[in-house]
N, C-alpha and C positions, 0 to 999 in steps of 0.2 A: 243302382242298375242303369249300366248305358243303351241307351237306343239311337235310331236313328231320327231324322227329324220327321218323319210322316210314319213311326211307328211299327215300320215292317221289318226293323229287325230291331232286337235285344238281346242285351247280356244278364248272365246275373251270374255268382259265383258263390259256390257252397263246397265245402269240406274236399279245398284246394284244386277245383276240377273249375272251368270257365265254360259256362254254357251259353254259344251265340243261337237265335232262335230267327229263323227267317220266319217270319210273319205275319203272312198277309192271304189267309188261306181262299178268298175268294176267288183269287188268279190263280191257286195252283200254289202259292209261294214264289211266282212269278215278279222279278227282282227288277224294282223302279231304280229310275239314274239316280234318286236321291238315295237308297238302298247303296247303290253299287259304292257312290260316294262314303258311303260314311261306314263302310266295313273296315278299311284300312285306321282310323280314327279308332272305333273300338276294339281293334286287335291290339293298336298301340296303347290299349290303356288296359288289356288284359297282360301284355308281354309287362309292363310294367309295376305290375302288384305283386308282391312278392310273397302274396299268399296263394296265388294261381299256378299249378304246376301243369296243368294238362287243359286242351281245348276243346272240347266239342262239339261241331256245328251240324244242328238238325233243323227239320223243320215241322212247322203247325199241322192240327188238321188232317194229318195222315200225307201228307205229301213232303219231300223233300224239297225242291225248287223245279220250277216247269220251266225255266231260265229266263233269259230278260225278256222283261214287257216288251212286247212288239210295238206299242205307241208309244214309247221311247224311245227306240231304236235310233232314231235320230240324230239322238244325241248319247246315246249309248256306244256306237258304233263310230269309231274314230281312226287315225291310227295307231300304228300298233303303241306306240308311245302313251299315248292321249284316251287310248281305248279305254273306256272307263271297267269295263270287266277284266282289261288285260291288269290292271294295276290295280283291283284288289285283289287279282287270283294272286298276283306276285308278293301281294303283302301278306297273304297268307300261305301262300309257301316259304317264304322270309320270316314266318312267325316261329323266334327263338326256340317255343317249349314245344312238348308233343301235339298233335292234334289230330282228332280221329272226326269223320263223317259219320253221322248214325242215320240212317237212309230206310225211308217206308215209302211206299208211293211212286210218284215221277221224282226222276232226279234225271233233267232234259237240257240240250243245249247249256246254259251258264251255267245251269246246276249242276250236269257232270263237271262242267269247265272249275268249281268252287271243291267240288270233291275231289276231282283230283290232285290239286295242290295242296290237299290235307296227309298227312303222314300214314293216314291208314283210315279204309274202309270197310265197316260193318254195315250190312243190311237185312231188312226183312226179305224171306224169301219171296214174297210176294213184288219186292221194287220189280222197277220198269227203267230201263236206261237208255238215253238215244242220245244224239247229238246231231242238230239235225238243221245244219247251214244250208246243205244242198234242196234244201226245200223252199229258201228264200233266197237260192241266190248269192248269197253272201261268203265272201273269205273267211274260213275261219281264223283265229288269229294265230302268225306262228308262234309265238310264246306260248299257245295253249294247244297247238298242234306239238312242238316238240315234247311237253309234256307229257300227253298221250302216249307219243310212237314211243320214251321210254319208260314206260307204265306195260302197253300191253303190245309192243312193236310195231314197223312198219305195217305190215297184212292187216290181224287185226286194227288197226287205226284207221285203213284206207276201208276196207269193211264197213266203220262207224260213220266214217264221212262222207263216203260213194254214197251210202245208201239211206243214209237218216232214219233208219231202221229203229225200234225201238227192241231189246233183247231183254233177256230175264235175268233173273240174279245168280242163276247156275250158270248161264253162257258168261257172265260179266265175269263170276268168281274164275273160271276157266280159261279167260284169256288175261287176267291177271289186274283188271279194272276195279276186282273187291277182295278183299283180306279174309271175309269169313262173311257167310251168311248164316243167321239164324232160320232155324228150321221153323216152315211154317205153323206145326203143333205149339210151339210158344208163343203166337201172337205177337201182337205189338209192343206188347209190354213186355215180350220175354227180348225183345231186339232193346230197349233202354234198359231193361235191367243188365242186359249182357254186355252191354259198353260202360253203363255204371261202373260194373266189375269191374272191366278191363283199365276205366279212367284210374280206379281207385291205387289198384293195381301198380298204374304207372307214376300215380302222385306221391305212393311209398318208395319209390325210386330214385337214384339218385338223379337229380338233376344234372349237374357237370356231363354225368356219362351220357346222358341223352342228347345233352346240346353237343358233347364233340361227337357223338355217334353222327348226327343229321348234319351236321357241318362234313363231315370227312367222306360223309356216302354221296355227300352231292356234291361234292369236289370229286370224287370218283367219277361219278355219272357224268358231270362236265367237263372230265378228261385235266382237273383242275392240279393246282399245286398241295396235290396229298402228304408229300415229307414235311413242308412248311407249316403245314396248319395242325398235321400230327404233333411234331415237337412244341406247338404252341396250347396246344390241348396237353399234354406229357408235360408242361413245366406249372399249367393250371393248377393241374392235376395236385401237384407235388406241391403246392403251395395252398390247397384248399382245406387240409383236414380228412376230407373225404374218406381217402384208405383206411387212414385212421378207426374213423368210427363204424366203417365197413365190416374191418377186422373185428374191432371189438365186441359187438352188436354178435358175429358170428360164431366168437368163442364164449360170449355169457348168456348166447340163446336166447337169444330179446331180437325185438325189431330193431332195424335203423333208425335214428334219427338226423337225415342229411340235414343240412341248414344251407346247403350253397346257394344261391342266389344271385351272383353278379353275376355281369357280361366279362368271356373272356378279355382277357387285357389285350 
């Protein structure tokens, strides 16, 4: 199990799904520079297990993250290069496999900022979501501003920032901030059984198509070189087996079992 050095976050990994655990429930789940630091370090060790197919980042306590400790700010707050939240939100949006948010409680300033660089959001209907610079003053950063505006657009974005407002999880799920909310009748528990699902779900999947799906949508999103990295996913493809066992699996009515695992060439 990896962690951080003062313990506020953790990995651990069970039946191919990678669960990171912000950890420090007496701040909120409130994210020390030594936290920030060492989340890019255990993503790199979760992208590289090749029994890891999906990522899930929650947190302790009933809370998802109330975002960086404000007595670190200090040194949390850089620029945008050096920004110690800008470059793990980026390393975990750079993180190769799928990754879902599973979200109870506050999920505030770095918290949304960690959520949304996650491939998908689930929450209890009960979260609380803000982002909330403009109460300290502070620039948000544009790596995690442009994230937002294409998440839930301009309006909606200038909304979250103008106002540092905190919204519910039906406003969130509505302007496009959350993928699905669990209905408050299922409790907390019914919010991790219902991403359980959803992990398990995606770790019977092929992998190959997942990593060229999230490579090619955000080469879309970034207006990037989509024919290039298609044919480079399309000769992957062709060279992995995959279809293969796709097919097969589908005419003897059995499950798949993909085996892909490496980085595109």
């Amino acid at each position: 199990m990896a962690e951080s050095p003062d313990g506020g976050l953790r990995a651990e990994v069970a039946g191919g799904v990678g669960t990171v655990v912000i950890d420090r429930p007496a701040k909120r789940n409130a994210m020390s520079a030594d936290m920030w630091r060492a989340l890019p370090g255990i993503l790199d060790g979760l992208a590289a297990d090749p029994g890891v197919r999906v990522v899930v980042l929650t947190g302790a306590g009933g809370n998802f993250c109330a975002g960086a400790d404000i007595a670190e700010l200090g040194d949390i707050h850089r620029d945008d290069d050096s920004h110690l939240a800008t470059v793990a939100e980026r390393a975990l949006a750079a993180f190769p496999k799928p990754s879902l948010a599973a979200i109870e409680g506050y999920c505030v300033g770095g918290g949304c900022q960690l959520a949304a660089a996650c491939d998908l959001r689930f929450a209890a209907d009960g979260a609380r979501f803000g982002i909330t610079p403009a109460k300290l003053g502070i620039v948000y950063p544009a790596a995690a501003t442009a994230r937002l505006v294409g998440l839930v657009g301009p309006s909606a974005a200038k909304y979250l920032l103008y106002s540092a407002d905190l919204i519910g999880a039906e406003h969130a799920l509505r302007i496009g901030l959350l993928d699905e909310v669990v209905p408050a009748g299922a409790g907390l528990q019914g919010l991790h059984e219902r991403v359980a699902e959803f992990a398990a779900t995606l770790a019977s999947r092929s992998l190959l198509t997942q990593r060229a799906t999230k490579d090619i949508v955000d080469a879309v999103v970034a207006s990037g070189q989509v024919a290039e990295k298609a044919k480079r996913w399309l000769d992957e493809m062709a060279a992995s087996g995959e279809v293969e066992e796709g097919v097969a699996a589908f005419l003897e009515r059995r499950a798949p079992g993909f085996t892909w695992t490496a980085p595109a060439r």
